[in-house]
C-alpha positions in Angstrom: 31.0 -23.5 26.9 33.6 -26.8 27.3 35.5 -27.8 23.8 33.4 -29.9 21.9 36.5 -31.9 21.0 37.7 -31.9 24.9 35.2 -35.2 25.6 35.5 -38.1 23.4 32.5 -39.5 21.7 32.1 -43.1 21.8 30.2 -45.2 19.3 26.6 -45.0 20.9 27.4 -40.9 20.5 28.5 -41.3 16.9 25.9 -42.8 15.6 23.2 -40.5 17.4 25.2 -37.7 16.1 25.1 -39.4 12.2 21.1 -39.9 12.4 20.5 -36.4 14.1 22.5 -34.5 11.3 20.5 -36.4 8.6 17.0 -35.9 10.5 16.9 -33.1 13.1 13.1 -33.4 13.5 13.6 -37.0 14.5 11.5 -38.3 17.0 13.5 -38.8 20.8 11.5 -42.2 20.9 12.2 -42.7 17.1 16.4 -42.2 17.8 16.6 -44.4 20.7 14.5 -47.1 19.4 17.3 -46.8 16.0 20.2 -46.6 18.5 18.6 -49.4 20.7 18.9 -47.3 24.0 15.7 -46.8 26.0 14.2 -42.7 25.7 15.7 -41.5 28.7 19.1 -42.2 28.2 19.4 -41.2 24.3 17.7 -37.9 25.6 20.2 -37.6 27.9 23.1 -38.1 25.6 21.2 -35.6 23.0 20.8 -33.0 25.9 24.7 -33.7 27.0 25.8 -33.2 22.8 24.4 -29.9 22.8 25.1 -28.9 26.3 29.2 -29.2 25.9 28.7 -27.9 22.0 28.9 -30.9 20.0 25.8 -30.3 18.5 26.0 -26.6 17.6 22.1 -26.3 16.6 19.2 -27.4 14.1 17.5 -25.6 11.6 15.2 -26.0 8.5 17.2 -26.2 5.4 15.0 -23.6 2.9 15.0 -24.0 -0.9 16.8 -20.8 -2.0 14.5 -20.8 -5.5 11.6 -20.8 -3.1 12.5 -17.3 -1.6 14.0 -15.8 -5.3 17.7 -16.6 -4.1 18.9 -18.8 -7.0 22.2 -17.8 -7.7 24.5 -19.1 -6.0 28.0 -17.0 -6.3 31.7 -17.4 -4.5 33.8 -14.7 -4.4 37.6 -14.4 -3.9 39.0 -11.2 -2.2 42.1 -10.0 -1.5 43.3 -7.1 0.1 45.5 -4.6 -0.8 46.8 -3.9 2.9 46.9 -7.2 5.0 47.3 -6.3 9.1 45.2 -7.5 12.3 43.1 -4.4 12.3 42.0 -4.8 8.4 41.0 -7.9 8.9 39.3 -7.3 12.1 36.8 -4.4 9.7 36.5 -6.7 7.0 35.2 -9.6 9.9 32.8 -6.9 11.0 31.6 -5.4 8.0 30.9 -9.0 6.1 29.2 -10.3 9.3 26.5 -8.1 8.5 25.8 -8.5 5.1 22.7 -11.1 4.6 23.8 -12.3 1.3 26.5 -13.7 2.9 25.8 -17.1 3.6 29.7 -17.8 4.2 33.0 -16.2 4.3 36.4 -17.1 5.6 39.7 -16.2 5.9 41.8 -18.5 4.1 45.7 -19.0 3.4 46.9 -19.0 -0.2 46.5 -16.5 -3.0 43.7 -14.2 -1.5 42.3 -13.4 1.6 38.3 -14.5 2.0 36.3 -16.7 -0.1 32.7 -15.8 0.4 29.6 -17.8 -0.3 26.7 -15.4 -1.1 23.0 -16.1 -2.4 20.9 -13.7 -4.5 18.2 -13.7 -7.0 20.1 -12.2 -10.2 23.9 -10.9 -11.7 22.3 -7.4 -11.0 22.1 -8.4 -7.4 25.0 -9.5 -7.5 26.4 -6.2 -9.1 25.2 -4.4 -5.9 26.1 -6.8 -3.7 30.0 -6.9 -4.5 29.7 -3.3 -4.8 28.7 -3.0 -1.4 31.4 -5.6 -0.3 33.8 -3.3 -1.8 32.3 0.0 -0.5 32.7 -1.6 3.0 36.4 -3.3 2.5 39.3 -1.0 4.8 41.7 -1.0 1.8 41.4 -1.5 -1.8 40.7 -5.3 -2.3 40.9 -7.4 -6.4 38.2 -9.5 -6.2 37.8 -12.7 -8.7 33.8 -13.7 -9.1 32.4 -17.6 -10.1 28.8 -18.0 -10.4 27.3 -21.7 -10.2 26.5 -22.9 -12.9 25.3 -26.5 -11.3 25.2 -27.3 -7.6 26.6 -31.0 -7.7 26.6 -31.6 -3.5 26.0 -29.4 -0.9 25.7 -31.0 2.7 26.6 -29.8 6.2 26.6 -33.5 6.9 29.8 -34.8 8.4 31.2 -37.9 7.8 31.3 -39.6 11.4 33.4 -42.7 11.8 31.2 -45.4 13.7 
């Protein structure tokens, strides 16, 4: 697959990209009559976003209360023994935890901040336990459960 930054996107692209990420269910008609392109060519342009990876996917965003998920909890790890092979486990192991609706490896004072949802602290007790259980080397960990979820998006701000 091309880089999705290797093609620049010109206005017409931006804005398509701004009312997609808003409304993924929208309507092919719908976006080019709010674009003010014809069908075919906004579906072209759609089909050419996600064909070179600017458009990644959709999905249906799902109210975590709604399937007993309401916690939501970030957790700060860092490992004891830092080398390519460590972090390679930990990449495999966390991948496959379905908590885990995020992690990265970040620079600073730990390693991975992860982003996990679950229905209750005792949950959550098994679930670091397991992240620990899987970790290749002993790991301090530093917990924060949400208290209030002020913005969460996966909108990006796109420059017309």
């Amino acid at each position: 697959m091309p880089d999705p930054g290797s093609r620049s996107l010109d206005r017409t692209d931006r804005r398509i990209l701004d009312i997609l990420q808003r409304d993924g269910r929208i309507s092919m008609t719908e976006l080019a009559e709010r674009i003010g392109l014809s069908a075919t060519p906004c579906t072209e342009r759609v089909r050419r976003l996600e064909r070179t990876g600017v458009i990644s996917g959709y999905y249906a965003r799902i109210s975590p209360r709604a399937l007993g998920r309401p916690l939501l909890v970030f957790l700060e790890i860092n490992l004891s023994a830092k080398s390519g092979d460590a972090f390679d486990k930990v990449k495999k192991e966390l991948l496959n935890i379905a908590e885990i609706l995020e992690c990265h490896l970040v620079s600073g004072e730990f390693d991975y901040l992860v982003k996990a949802r679950i229905s209750a602290m005792s949950a959550y007790r098994q679930l670091l336990g397991e992240i620990l259980k899987r970790l290749p080397a002993s790991a301090q960990t530093r917990s924060y459960v949400v208290m209030e979820e002020i913005k969460e998006t996966l909108a990006l701000p796109i420059d017309a």
